[in-house]
MMTF fields as JSON, N, C-alpha, C and O atoms, coordinates in Angstrom:
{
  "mmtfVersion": "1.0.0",
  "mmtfProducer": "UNKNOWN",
  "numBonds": 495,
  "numAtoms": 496,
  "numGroups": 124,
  "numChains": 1,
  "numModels": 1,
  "chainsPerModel": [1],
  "groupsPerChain": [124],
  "chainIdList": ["A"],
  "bondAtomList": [4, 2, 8, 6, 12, 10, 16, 14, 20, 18, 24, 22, 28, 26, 32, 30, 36, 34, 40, 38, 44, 42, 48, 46, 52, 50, 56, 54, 60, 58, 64, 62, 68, 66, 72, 70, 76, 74, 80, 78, 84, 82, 88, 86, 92, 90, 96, 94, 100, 98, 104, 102, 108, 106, 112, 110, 116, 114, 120, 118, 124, 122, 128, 126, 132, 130, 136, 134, 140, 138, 144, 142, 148, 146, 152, 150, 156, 154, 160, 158, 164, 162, 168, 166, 172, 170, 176, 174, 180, 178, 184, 182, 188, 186, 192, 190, 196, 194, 200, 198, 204, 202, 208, 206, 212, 210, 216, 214, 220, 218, 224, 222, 228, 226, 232, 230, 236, 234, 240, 238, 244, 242, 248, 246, 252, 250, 256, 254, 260, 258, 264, 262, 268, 266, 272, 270, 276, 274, 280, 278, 284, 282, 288, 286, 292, 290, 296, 294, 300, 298, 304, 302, 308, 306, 312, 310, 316, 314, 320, 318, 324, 322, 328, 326, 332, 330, 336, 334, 340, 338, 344, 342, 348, 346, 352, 350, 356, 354, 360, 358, 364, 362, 368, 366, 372, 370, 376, 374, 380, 378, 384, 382, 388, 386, 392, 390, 396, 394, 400, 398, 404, 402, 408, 406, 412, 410, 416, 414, 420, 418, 424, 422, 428, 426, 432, 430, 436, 434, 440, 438, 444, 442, 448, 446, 452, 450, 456, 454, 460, 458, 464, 462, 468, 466, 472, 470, 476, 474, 480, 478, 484, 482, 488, 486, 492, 490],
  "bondOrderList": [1, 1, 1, 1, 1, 1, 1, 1, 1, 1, 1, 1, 1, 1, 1, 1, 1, 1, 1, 1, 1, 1, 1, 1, 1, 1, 1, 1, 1, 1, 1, 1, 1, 1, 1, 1, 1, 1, 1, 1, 1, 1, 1, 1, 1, 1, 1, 1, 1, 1, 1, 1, 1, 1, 1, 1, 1, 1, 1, 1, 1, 1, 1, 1, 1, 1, 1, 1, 1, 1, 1, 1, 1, 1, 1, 1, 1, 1, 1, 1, 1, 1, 1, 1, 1, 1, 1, 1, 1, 1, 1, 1, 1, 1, 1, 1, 1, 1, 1, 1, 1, 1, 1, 1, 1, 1, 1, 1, 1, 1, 1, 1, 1, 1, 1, 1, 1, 1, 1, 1, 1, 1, 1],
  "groupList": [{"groupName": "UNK", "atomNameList": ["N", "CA", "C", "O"], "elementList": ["N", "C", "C", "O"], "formalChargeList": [0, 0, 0, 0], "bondAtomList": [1, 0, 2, 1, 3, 2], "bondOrderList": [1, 1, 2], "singleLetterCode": "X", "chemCompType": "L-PEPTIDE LINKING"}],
  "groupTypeList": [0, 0, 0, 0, 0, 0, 0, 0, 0, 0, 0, 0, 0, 0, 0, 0, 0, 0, 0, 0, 0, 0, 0, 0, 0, 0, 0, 0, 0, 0, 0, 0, 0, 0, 0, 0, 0, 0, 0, 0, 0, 0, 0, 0, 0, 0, 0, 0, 0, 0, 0, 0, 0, 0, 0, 0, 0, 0, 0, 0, 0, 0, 0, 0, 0, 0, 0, 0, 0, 0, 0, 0, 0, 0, 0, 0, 0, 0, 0, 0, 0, 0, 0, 0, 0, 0, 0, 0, 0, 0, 0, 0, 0, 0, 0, 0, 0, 0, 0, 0, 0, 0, 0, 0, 0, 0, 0, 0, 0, 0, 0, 0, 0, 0, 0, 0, 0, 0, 0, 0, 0, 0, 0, 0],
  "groupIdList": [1, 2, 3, 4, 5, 6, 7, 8, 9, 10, 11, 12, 13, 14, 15, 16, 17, 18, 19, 20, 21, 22, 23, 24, 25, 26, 27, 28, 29, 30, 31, 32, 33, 34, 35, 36, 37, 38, 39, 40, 41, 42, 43, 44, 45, 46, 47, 48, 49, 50, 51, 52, 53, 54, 55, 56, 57, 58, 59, 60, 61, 62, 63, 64, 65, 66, 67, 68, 69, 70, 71, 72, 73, 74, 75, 76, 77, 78, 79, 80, 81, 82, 83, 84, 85, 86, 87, 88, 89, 90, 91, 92, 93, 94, 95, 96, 97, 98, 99, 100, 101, 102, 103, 104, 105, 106, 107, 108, 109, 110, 111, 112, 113, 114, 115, 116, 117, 118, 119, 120, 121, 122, 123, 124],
  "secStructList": [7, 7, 7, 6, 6, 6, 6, 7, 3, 3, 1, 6, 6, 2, 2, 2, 2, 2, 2, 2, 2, 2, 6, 6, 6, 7, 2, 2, 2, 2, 2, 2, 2, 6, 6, 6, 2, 2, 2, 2, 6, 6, 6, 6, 6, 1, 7, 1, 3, 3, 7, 1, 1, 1, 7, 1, 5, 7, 6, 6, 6, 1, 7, 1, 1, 7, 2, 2, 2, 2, 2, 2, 2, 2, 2, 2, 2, 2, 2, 6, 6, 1, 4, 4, 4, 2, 2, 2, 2, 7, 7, 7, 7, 7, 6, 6, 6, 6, 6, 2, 2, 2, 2, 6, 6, 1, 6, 6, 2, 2, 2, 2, 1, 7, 4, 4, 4, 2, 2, 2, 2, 7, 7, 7],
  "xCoordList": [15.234, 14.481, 13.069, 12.691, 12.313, 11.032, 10.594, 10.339, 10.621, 10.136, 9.473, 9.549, 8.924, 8.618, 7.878, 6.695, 8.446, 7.533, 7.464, 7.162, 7.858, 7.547, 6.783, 7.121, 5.428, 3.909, 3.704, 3.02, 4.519, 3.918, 2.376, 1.929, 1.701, 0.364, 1.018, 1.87, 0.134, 0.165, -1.207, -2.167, -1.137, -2.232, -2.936, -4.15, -2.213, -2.733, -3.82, -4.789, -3.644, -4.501, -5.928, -6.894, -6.282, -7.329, -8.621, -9.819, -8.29, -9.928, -9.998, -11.03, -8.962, -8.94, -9.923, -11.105, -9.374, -10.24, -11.383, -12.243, -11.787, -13.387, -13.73, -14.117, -13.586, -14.183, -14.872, -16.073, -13.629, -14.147, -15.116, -15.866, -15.219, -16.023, -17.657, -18.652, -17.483, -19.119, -19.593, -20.794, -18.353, -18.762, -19.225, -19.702, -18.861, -19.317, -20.556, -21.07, -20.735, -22.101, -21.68, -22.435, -20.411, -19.755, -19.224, -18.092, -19.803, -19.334, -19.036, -18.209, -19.23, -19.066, -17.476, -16.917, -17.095, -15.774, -14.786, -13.793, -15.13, -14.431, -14.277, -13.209, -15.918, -16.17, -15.216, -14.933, -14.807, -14.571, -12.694, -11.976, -12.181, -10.727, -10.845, -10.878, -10.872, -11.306, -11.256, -10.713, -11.963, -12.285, -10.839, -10.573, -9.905, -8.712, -7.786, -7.338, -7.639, -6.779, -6.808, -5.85, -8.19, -8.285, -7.976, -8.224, -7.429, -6.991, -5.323, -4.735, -4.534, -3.273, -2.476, -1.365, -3.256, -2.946, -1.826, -0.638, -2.903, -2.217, -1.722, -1.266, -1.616, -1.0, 0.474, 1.345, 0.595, 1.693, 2.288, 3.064, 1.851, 2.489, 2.218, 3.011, 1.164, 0.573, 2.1, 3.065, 2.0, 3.675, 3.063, 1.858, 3.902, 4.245, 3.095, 1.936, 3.818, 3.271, 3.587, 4.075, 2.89, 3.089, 3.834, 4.115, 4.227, 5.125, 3.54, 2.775, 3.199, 1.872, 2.341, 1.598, 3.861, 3.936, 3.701, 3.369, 3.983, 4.138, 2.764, 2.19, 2.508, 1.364, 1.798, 0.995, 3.24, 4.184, 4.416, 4.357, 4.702, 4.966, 6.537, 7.071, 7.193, 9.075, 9.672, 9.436, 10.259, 10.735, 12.008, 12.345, 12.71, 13.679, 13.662, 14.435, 12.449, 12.1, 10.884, 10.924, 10.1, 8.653, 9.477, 10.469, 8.424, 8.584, 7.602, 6.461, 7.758, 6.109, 5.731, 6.288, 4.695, 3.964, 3.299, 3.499, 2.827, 3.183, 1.607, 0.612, 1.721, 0.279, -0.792, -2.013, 0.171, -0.35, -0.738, -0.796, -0.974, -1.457, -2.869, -4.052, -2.396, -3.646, -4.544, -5.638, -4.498, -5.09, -6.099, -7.31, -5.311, -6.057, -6.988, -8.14, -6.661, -7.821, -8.671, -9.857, -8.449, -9.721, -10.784, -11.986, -10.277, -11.046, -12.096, -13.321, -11.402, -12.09, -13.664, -14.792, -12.948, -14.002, -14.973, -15.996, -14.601, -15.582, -16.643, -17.849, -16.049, -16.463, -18.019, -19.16, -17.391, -17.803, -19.584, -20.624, -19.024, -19.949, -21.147, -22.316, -20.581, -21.274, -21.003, -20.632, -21.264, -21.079, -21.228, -20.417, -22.233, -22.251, -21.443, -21.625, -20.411, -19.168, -18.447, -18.046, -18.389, -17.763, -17.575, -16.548, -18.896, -19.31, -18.421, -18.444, -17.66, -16.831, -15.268, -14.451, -15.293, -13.957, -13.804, -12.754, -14.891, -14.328, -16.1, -17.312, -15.619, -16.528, -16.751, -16.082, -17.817, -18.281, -17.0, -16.336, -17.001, -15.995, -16.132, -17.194, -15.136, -15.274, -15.49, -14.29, -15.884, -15.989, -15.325, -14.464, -15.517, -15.208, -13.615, -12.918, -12.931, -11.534, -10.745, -9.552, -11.983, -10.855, -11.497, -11.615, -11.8, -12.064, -10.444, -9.636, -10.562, -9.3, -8.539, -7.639, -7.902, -7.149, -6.906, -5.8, -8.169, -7.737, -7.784, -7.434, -8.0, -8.169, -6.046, -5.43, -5.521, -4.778, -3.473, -2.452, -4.083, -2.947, -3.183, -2.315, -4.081, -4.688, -3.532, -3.431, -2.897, -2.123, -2.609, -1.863, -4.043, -4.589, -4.528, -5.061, -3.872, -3.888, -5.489, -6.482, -5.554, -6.296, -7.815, -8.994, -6.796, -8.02, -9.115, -10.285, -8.347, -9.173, -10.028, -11.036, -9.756, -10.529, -12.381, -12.857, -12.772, -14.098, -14.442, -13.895, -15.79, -15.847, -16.376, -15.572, -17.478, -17.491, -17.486, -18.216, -15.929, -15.827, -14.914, -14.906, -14.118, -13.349, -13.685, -13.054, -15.525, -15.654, -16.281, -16.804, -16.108, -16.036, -14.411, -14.373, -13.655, -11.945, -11.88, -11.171, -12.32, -12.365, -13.065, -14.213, -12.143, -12.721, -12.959, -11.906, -14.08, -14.64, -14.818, -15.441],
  "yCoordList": [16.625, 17.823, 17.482, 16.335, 18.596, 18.252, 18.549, 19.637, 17.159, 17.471, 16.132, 15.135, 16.003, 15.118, 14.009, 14.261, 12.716, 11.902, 11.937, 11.021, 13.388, 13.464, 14.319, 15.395, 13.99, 14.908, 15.964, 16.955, 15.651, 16.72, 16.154, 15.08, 17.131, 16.974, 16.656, 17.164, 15.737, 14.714, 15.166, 14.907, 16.319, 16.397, 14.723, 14.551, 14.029, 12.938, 12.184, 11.706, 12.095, 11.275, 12.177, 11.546, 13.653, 14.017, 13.17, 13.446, 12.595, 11.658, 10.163, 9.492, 9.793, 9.02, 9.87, 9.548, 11.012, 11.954, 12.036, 11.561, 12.497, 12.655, 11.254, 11.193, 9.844, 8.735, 8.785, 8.765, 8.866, 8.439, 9.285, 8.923, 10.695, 12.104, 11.246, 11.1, 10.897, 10.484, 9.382, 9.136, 8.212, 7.076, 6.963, 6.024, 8.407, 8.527, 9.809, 10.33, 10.011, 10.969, 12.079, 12.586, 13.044, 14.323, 14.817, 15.268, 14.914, 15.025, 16.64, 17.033, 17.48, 18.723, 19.0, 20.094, 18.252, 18.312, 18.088, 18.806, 17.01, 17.398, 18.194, 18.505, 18.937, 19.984, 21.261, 22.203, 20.787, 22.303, 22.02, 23.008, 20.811, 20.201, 20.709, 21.92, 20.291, 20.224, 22.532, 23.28, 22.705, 23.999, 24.902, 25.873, 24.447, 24.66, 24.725, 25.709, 23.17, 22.441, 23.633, 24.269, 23.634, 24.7, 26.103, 26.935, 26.448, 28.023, 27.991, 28.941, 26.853, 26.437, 25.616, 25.849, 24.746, 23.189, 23.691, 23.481, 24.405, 24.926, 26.364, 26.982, 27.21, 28.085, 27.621, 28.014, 26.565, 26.333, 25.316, 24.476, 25.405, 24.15, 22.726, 22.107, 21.769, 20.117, 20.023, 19.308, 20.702, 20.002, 18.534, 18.36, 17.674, 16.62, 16.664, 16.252, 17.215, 17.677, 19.391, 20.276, 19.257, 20.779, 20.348, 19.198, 21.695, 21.408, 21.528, 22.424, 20.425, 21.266, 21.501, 21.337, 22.002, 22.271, 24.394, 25.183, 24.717, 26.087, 25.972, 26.961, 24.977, 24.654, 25.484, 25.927, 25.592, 26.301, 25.329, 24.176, 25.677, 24.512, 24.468, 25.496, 23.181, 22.836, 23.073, 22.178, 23.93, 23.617, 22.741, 22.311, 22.635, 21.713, 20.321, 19.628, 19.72, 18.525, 18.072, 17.118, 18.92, 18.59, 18.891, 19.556, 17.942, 17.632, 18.255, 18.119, 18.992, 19.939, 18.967, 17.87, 19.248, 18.798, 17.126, 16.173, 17.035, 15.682, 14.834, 15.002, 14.041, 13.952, 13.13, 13.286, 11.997, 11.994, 13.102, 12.659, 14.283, 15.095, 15.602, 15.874, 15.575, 16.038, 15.077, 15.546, 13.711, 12.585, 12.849, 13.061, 12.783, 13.106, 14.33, 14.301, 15.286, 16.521, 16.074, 15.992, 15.847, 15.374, 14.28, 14.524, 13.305, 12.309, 13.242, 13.133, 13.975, 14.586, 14.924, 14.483, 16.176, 16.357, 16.037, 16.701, 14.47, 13.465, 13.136, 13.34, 12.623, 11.932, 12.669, 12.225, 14.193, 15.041, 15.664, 16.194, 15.146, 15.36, 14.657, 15.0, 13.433, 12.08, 10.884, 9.726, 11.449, 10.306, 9.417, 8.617, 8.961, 7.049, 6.277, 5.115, 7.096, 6.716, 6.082, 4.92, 6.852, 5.953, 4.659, 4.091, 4.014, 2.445, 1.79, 0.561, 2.272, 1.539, 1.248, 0.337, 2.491, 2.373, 1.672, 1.404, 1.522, 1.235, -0.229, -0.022, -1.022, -2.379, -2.144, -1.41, -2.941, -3.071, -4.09, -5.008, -3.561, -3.817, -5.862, -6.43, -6.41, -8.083, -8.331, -8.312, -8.507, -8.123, -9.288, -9.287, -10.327, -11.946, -11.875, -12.379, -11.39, -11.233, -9.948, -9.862, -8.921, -8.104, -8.999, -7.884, -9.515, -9.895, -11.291, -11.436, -11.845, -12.906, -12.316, -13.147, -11.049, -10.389, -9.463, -8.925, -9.09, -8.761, -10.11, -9.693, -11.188, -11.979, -12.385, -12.338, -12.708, -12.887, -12.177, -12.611, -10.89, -9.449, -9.666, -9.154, -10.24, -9.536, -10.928, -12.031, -10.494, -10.926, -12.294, -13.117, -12.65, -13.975, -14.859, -15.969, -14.378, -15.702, -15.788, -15.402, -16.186, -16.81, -17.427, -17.077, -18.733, -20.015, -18.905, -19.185, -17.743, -17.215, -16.315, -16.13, -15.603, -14.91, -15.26, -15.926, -14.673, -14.864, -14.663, -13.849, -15.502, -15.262, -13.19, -12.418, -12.647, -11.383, -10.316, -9.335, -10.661, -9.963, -9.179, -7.969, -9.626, -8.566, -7.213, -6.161, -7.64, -6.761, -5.391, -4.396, -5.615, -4.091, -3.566, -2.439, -3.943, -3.719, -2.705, -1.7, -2.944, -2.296, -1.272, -0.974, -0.609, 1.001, 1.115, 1.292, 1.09, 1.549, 3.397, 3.606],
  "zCoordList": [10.144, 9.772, 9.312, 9.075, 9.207, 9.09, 7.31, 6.793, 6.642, 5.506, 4.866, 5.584, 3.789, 2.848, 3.782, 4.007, 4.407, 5.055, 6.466, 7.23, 6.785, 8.189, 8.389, 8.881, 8.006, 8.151, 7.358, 7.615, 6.056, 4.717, 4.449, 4.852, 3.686, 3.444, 1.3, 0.571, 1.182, -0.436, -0.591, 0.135, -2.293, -2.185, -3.272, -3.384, -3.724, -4.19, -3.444, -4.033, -2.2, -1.254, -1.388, -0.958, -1.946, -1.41, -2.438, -2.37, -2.937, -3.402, -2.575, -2.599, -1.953, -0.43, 0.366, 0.485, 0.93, 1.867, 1.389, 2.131, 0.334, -0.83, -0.26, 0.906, -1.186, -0.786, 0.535, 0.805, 1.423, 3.094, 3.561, 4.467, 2.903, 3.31, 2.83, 3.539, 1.708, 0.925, 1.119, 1.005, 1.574, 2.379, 3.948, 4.586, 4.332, 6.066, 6.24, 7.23, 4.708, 4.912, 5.22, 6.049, 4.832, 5.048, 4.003, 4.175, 2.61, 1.265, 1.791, 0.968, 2.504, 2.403, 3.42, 3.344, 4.018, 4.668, 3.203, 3.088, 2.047, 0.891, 0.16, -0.366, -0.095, -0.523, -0.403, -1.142, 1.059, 1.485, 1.219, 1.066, 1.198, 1.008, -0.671, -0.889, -1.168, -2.8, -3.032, -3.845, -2.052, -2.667, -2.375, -3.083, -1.203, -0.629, -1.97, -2.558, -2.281, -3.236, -4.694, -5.133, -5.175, -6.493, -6.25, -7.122, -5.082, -5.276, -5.268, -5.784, -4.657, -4.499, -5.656, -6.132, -5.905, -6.668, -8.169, -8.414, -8.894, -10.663, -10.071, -11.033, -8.798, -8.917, -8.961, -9.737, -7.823, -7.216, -8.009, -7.553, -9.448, -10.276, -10.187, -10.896, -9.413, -9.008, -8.048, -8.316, -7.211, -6.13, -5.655, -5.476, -5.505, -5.211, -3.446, -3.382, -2.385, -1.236, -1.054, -1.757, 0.58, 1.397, 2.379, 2.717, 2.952, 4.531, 5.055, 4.699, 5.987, 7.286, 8.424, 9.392, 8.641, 9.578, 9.28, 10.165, 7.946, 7.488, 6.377, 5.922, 6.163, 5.011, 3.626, 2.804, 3.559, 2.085, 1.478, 1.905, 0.427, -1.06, -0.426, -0.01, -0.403, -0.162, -1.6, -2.411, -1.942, -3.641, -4.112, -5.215, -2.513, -3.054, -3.029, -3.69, -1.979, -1.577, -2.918, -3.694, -2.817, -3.693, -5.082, -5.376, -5.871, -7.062, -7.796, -7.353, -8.94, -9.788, -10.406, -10.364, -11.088, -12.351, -11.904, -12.657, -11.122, -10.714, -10.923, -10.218, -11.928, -12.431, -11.464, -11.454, -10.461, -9.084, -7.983, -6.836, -8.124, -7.544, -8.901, -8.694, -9.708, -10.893, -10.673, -10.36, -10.722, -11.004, -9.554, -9.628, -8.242, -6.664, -7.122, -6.69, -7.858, -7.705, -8.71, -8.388, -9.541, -10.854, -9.984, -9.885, -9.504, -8.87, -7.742, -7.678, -7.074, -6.174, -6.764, -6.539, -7.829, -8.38, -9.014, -9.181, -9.612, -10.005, -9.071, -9.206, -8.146, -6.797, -6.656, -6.777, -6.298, -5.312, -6.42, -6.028, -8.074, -9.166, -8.866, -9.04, -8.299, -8.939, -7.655, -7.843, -6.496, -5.523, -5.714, -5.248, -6.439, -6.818, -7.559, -7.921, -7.791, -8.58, -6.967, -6.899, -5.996, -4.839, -4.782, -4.41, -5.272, -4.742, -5.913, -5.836, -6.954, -7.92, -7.154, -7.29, -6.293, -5.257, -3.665, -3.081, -3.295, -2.226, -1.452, -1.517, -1.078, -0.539, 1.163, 1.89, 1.51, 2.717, 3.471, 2.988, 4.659, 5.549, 5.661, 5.915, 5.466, 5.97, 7.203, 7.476, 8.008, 9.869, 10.047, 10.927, 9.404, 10.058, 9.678, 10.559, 8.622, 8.33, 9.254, 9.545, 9.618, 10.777, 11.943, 12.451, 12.473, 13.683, 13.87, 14.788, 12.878, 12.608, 12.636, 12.75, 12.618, 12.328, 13.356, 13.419, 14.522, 15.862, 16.884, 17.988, 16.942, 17.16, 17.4, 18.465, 16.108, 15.94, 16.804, 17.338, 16.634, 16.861, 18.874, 19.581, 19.393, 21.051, 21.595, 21.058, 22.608, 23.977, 23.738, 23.209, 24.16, 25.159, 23.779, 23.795, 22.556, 21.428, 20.661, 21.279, 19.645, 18.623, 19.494, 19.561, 20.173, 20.515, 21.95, 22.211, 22.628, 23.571, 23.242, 23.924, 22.127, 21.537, 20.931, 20.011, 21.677, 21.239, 20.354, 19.611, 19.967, 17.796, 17.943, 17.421, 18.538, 18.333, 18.919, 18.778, 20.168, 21.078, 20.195, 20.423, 19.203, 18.492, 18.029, 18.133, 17.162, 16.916, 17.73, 17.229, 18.739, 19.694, 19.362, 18.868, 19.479, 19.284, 17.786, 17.737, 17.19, 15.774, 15.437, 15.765, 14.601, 14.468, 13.215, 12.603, 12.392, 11.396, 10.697, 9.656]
}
């Protein structure tokens, strides 16, 4: 059946979403997540997740009060206050450790892998 980790929406992750929104120059795609979250979030008690397949609160699966969902909306709104708070969360990508790391993962092995043919392979 369709519930809990089979494509419920966690609203905990939304200062994940915020970060990546203000780290890719789209603080207003959070804006607009964030503005969703405050008309739902304290009506519906901080639920745990949503169904997105009905986008309804589950009451027998989800859990209330759940301060991992408080903690995801407060951050949001920090974030979204004070973008330069981002750079305390999240670092510039290692290229030479994902490239070892597609390097590693590709068919033709390690030694065939070119030093920066990987990084075309990788999605930022």
């Amino acid at each position: 059946p369709w519930s809990y980790h089979n494509g419920g929406s966690w609203p905990t992750l939304l200062w994940q979403f915020t970060l990546a929104c203000i780290k890719m120059g789209r603080p207003e795609l959070a804006q607009k997540a964030v503005a969703m979250a405050e008309k739902r979030l304290s009506v519906d008690q901080w639920p745990e997740y949503y169904d997105t397949q009905s986008g309804r609160f589950i009451g027998k699966q989800s859990r209330l009060h759940q301060t991992w969902t408080i903690a995801g909306y407060l951050t949001s709104k920090m974030l979204l206050e004070n973008p330069a708070k981002a750079s305390l969360l999240f670092w510039e990508e290692d290229y030479e450790l994902l490239e070892n790391c597609v390097c590693a993962l590709s068919k033709t092995g390690r030694k065939k892998c070119l030093r920066f043919a990987a990084r075309s392979q990788i999605c930022v």
